[in-house]
C-alpha positions, -999 to 999 in steps of 0.1 A, spaced: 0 0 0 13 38 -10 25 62 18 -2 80 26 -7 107 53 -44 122 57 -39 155 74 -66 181 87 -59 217 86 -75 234 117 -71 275 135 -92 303 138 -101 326 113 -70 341 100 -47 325 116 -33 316 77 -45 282 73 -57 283 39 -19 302 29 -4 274 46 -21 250 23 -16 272 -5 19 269 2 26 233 6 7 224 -27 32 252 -44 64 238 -28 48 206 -35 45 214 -75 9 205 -70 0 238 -83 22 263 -101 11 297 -91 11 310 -51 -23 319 -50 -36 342 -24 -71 346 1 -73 383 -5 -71 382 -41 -99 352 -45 -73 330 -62 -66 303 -35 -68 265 -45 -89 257 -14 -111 286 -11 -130 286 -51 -167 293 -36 -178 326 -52 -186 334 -16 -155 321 -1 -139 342 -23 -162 377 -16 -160 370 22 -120 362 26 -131 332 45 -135 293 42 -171 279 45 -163 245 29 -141 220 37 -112 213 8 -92 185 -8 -62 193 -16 -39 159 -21 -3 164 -28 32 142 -34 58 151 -11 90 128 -14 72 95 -25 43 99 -2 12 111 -7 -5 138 14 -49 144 15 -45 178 31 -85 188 41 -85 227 46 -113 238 69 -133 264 77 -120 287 108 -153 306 120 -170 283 142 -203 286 121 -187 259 100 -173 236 128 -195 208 114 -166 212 81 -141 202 110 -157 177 123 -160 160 91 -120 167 84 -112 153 119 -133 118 115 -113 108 87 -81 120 90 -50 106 112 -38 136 122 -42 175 122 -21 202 122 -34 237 145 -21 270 126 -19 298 151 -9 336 143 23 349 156 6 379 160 -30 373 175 -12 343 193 -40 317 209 -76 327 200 -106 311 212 -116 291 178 -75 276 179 -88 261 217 -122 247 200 -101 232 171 -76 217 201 -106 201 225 -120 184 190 -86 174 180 -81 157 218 -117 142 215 -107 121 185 -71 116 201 -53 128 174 -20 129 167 -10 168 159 13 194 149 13 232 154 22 258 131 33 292 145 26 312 116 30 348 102 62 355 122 67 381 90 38 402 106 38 435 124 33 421 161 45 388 156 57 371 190 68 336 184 79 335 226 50 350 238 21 330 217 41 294 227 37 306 260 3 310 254 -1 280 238 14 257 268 -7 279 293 -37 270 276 -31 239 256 -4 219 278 31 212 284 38 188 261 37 213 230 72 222 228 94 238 199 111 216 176 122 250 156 131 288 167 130 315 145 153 338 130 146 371 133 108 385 138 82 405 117 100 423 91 135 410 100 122 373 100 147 349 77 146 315 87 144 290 117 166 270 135 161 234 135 168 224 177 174 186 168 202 192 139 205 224 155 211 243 123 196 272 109 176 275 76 165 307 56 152 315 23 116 317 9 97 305 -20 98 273 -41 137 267 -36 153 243 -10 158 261 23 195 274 27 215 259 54 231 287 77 248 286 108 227 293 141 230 326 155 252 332 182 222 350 198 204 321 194 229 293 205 222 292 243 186 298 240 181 271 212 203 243 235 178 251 262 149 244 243 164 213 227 172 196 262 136 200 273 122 184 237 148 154 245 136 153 282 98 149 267 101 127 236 125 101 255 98 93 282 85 69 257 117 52 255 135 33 289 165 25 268 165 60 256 157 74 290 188 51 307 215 64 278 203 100 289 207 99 329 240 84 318 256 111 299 257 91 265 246 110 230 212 106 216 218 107 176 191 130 155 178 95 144 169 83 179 154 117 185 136 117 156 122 79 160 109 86 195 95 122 189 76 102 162 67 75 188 58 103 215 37 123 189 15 93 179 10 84 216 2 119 222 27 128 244 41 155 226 32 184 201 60 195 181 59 236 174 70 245 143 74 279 126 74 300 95 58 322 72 35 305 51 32 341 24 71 336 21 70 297 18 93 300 52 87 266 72 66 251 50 96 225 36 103 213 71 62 213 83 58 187 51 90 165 62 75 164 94 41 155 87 57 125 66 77 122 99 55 123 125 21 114 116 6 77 114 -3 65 81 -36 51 77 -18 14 83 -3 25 112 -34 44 134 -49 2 128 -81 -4 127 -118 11 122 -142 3 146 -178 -8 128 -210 -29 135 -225 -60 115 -257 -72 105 -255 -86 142 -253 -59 158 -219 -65 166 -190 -47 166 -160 -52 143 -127 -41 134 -120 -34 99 -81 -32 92 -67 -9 74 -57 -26 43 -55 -38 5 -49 -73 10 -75 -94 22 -97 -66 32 -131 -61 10 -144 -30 8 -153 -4 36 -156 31 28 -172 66 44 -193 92 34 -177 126 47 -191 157 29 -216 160 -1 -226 194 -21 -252 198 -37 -254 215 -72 -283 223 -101 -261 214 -130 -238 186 -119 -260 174 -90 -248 159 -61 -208 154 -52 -198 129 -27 -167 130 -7 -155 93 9 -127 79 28 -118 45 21 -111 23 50 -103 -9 41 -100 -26 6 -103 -11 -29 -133 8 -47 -127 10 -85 -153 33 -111 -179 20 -125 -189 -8 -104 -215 -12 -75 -216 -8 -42 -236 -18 -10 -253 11 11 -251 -7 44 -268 25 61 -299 33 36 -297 -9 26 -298 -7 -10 -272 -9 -34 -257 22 -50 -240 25 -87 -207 41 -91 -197 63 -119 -160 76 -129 -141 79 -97 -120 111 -93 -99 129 -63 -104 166 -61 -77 193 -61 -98 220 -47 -127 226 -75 -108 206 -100 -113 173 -105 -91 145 -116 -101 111 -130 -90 77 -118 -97 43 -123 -97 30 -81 -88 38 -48 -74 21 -21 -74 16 13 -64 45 31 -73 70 4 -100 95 -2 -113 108 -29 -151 118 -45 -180 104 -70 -210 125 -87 -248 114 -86 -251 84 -57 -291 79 -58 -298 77 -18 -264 79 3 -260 109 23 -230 121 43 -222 98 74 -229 66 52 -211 31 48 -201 22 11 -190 -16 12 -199 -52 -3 -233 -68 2 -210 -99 13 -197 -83 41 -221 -52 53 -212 -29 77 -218 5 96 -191 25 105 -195 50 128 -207 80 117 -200 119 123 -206 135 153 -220 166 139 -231 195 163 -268 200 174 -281 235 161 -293 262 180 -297 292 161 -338 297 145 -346 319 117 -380 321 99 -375 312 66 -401 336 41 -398 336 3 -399 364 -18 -422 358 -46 -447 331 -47 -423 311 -73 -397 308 -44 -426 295 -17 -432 268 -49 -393 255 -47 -385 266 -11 -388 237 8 -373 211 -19 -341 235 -20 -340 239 17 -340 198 19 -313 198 -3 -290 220 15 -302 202 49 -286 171 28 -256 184 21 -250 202 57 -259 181 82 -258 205 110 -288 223 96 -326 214 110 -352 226 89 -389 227 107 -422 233 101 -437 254 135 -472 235 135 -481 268 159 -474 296 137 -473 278 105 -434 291 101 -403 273 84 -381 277 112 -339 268 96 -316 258 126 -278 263 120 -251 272 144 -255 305 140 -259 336 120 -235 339 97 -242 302 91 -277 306 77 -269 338 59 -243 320 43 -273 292 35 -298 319 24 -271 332 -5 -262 297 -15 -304 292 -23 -301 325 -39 -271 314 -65 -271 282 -67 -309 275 -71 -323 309 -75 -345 308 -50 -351 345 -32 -357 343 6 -356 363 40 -350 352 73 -362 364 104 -364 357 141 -391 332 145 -425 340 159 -429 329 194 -459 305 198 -475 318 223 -510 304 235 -543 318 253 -563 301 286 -591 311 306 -582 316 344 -617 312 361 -652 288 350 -675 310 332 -705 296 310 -718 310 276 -747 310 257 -751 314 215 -783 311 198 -777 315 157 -809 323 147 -815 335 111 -843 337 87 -850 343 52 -874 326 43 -874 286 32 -853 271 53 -840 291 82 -809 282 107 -811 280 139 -788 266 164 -785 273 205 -762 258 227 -745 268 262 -711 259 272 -691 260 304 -652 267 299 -629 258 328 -595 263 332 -571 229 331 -536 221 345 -509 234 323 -499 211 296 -534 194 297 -540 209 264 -581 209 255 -609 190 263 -647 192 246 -670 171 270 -710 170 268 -736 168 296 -767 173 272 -800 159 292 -831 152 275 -827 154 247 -822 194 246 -798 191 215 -801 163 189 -774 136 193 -765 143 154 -760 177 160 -735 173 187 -705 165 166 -711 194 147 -712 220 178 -683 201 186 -662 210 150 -673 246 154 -654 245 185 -626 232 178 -622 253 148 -629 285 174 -603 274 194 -573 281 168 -575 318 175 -579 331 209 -598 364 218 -570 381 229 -542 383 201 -554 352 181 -528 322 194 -547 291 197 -566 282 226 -551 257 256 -559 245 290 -594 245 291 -625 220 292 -654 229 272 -687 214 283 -714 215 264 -746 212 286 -776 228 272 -793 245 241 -823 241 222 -835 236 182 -860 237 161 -873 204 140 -870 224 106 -843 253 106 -818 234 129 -785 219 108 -749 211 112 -739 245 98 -761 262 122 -748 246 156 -715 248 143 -718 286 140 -732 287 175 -706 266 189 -679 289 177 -696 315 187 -705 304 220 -669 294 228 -652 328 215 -682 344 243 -668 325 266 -633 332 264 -639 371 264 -655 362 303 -629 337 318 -609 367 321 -584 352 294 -545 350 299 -515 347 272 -488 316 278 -458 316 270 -431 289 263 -406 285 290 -375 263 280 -351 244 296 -315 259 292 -285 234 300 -252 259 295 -214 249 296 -190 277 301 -155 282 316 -153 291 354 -142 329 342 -175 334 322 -200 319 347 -207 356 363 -210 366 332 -236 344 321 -260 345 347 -261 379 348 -273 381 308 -298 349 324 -310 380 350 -319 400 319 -339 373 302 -362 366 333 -343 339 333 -343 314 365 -308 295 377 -318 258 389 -282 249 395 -249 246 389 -221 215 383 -189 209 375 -171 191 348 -137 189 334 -130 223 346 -162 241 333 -191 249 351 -232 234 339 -256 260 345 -294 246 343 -317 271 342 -355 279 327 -361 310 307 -391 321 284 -386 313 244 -389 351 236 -360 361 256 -341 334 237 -346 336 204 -305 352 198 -293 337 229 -270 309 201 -254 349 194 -256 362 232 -238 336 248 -211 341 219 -209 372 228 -207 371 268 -183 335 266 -160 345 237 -174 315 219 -165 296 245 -197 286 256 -228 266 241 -259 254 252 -286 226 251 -327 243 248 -354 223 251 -393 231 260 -406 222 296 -441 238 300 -458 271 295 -467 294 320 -487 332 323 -465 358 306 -463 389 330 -492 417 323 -467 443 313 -456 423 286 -485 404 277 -501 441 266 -467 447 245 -476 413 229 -512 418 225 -506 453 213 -478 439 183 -502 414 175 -528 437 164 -505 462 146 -493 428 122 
């Protein structure tokens, strides 16, 4: 089986991920032009709107040869609207490397990026980049990093200089220096005598980490013998696949400065797809099995990562393979959907360009157009041997727009192109509000769904507007009051005429409504019955107050009257409806609101901070626990004061918060706002 090494690319936004990658395929000769993020020309970022915003949306393939190996970068997006792109990269990669700007040092998306990278254990490598910038601190943002991230992130390279006098770096296991930029080989220099004592420093503390994996290694050391640059570099390796170390690198990835040694080492350093084992998947049994990571012997076993969705070519799907080899047209077993899928030319994608081949093999990853049924998360394998990998543990939304369309031709093809995109991004929820009759789009955040609304726009030409969902609020009656109706009309023939008397009491909340009859003889027709009975449930869809729909009463219906010729269905229907809408005016009527149930995670420093913004919200603190260092705040809080809270708790944590919401109950909103409610209503 070829070399390969399947690498995620993860930082915050602007931390020069995308240049990085842009620089490795260059050096690489996988493309021949430096391309650049601000002029729209980058190899990763081809998205018209990529390119308008200066920022990744989509993850990227971006394979490269690099000394006889073979490298699937996946560039991702840094704004954690797109974090389900990174979770994608991370379930189907080996290893990752974390870009972080020598000049913003540490920011709060790099420590999302890290906890996901240590969820999936990980092996990974850091890249201190942009030490050409204005501010740029390589000292001061490792320290950050081992503050924040750990020890065991340690330098394997210094630099050379800073911001604009930034040539090279020195390599603190050779312990020479390298400078130069661009395509051409690094230039080896000697190491500045500044540098000398302060680079030996660092390089006894890397050889103090990386031999811990290593008792013979570890003996040699406490006696004073010489560890050769290979047995360094075979235990670093060793340490950074067990997770015991994080080398630092650092460069310039604009000047191509680094970005040589970065690729050596993630040939070095980083598992192959043989080497991290096995897969972990479940038979037809039920059972779980391990699928080695192989050619020989292995059938096929493949994954579903990422699929886009387009009017003209249709639908793209990205897949790793995990075990055995999956060749063009042939067929393959859906062992999720259970049906059996046919596939078409095979190609691996170099950003938006795609290049054809005949298979691929274990280990690798690559793409096919038009699959029928399969979706992102699904198995691809033999019907011979069927199983289900795991899937992607995307993130649950918590962000609600409204969804409107413009004209009435984009209400015809809204909810076919919205199911589309909710295909191809799985961390979208689209919902139809049975209360207010609302398409409610749930994404992880705002610039999330905008980013969705001008995809339906371009790509399907479908005009929408989003806005903040309507609260479903409901009406009740808070004391037993009874009601009388008599519809009485005639005009000559035939007249109507239908009289009935109800009694509405208010329930329990959450006991929803009830329509009960105590009709003694014989006062109303039993046919007739049903009918006051559809009038009244038809009455209670909009209250008397600001037209929500009735809840939390009993309706009895225990009297009227009618007359053998003009009585009908119509007519005690009217009178039903009538009767009830009396009623509610006199049960001295009151407006509900939702109240949800708020489970909120946040670092220790930001738990002040969050309650207080709860204060504001009317919200209510139920408790607080502890875990792995952060703080879980239950609490209940009514839907209106929540419906930005996805953006608020952004705002108070630094992103480093999130939240669970679910309904409990409704209760009475408070008079002062009920009337601002009632007041809004009637101005619609």
């Amino acid at each position: 089986m070829k070399e390969i090494r399947n690498v995620v690319l993860l930082s915050h936004q602007g931390a020069g991920k995308t240049s990085l990658a842009e620089s490795m395929l260059f050096i690489s000769g996988a493309i021949q032009r430096l391309g650049r993020v601000e002029d729209g020309t980058t190899t990763s970022d081809y998205d018209p709107l990529e390119i308008e915003r200066h920022m990744g949306i989509n993850l990227s393939l971006l394979p490269l040869e690099w000394k006889g190996t073979k490298v699937n970068l996946i560039d991702t997006p840094g704004y954690t609207d797109f974090i389900s792109e990174v979770k994608a990269g991370l379930r189907v990669t080996e290893g990752a490397v974390i870009v972080v700007c020598a000049a913003s040092g540490l920011e709060v998306g790099t420590e999302q990026m890290w906890l996901e990278v240590e969820k999936r254990h990980l092996p990974c490598l850091i890249f201190v980049n942009k030490m050409d910038r204005d501010n740029a601190d390589f000292y001061s943002t490792l320290e950050g990093i081992q503050k924040r991230l750990g020890n065991k992130c340690l330098p394997v390279q210094l630099p050379i200089g800073s911001q604009s006098d930034f040539q090279g770096v020195v390599d603190l296991i050779t312990m020479k220096g390298y400078s130069g930029s661009g395509e051409s080989l690094p230039k080896e220099i000697e190491v500045p005598s500044a540098l000398k004592e302060r680079a030996a420093t660092f390089r006894e503390k890397l050889i103090e980490v990386a031999i811990e994996v290593d008792d013979e290694l570890i003996t040699k050391y406490l006696e004073g013998e010489t560890i050769s640059d290979e047995e360094i570099f075979r235990v670093m390796r060793r340490a950074t696949i067990g997770g015991n170390l994080v080398p630092v690198f650092v460069g310039s990835a604009l000047r191509c400065i680094g970005t040589h040694s970065l690729l050596d080492s993630i040939c070095l350093y980083l598992p192959s797809p043989e080497e991290d084992g096995t897969a972990v998947a479940t038979n037809l049994n039920g059972n779980n099995e391990e699928i080695k990571t192989s050619i020989e012997g292995q059938v096929l076993t493949s994954l579903v990562f990422k699929t886009t969705a387009d009017p003209y070519v249709g639908k793209l799907s990205c897949f790793r393979v995990y075990s055995g080899v999956i060749s063009s047209n042939s067929q393959v077993w859906n062992a999720n959907k259970g049906g059996m899928e046919r596939i078409g030319q095979l190609f691996t994608l170099l950003g938006k360009n795609q290049q054809s081949v005949s298979q691929l093999t274990a280990g690798d990853i690559g793409a096919v157009a038009r699959l029928s049924f399969t979706t992102v998360g699904d198995t691809l394998c033999t019907p011979e041997h069927a199983v289900v990998l795991a899937g992607i543990d995307f993130p649950r939304p918590n962000f609600g727009m409204a969804v409107q369309p413009e004209t009435k031709t984009d209400l015809d093809k809204m909810s076919t192109v919205l199911s589309r995109i909710c295909e191809e991004d799985p961390s979208l929820q689209l919902r139809r509000e049975p209360d207010t009759n609302e398409f409610i789009i749930f994404g992880l955040g705002d610039t999330h769904l905008e980013i969705i609304k001008e995809k339906m726009r371009r790509k399907f030409g479908v005009d929408v507007k989003l806005e903040l969902p309507s609260v479903p609020y409901r009406e009740t009656v808070t004391a037993v009051t009874k009601a009388e109706y008599k519809h009485k009309k005639q005009t000559g023939g035939h007249g109507q005429y239908g009289h009935v008397f109800l009694q509405l009491e208010p329930l329990p909340r959450g006991s929803g409504f009830e329509f009960t009859r105590k009709i003694s003889g014989g006062a109303i027709p039993s046919n007739y019955i049903p009918a006051v009975e559809k009038g009244v449930n038809e009455a209670k869809q909009e209250g008397v107050l600001a037209g929500y729909p009735i809840a939390d009463i009993k309706v009895t219906l225990y009297d009227g009257s009618f007359h053998p010729v003009d009585s009908s269905d119509i007519a005690f229907k009217i009178a039903g409806a009538m009767a009830l809408k009396k009623g509610l005016s006199q049960g001295q009527p009151v407006l509900l609101e939702p109240i949800m149930n708020l489970t909120i995670t946040v670092p220790e420093a930001y738990t002040g901070g969050v309650i207080s913004d709860l204060n504001t919200k009317r919200g209510r603190v139920l408790g607080m626990t502890q875990d792995n260092g952060k703080n879980i705040i239950t609490a209940q809080a009514p839907y209106a004061e929540l419906l930005r809270y996805a953006l608020d708790l952004r705002s108070v944590t630094q992103g480093r918060g999130n939240f669970i919401m679910e309904l409990d109950h409704y209760e009475e909103v408070p008079p002062h706002i009920s009337q601002k409610v009632i007041n809004a209503r009637k101005e619609k």
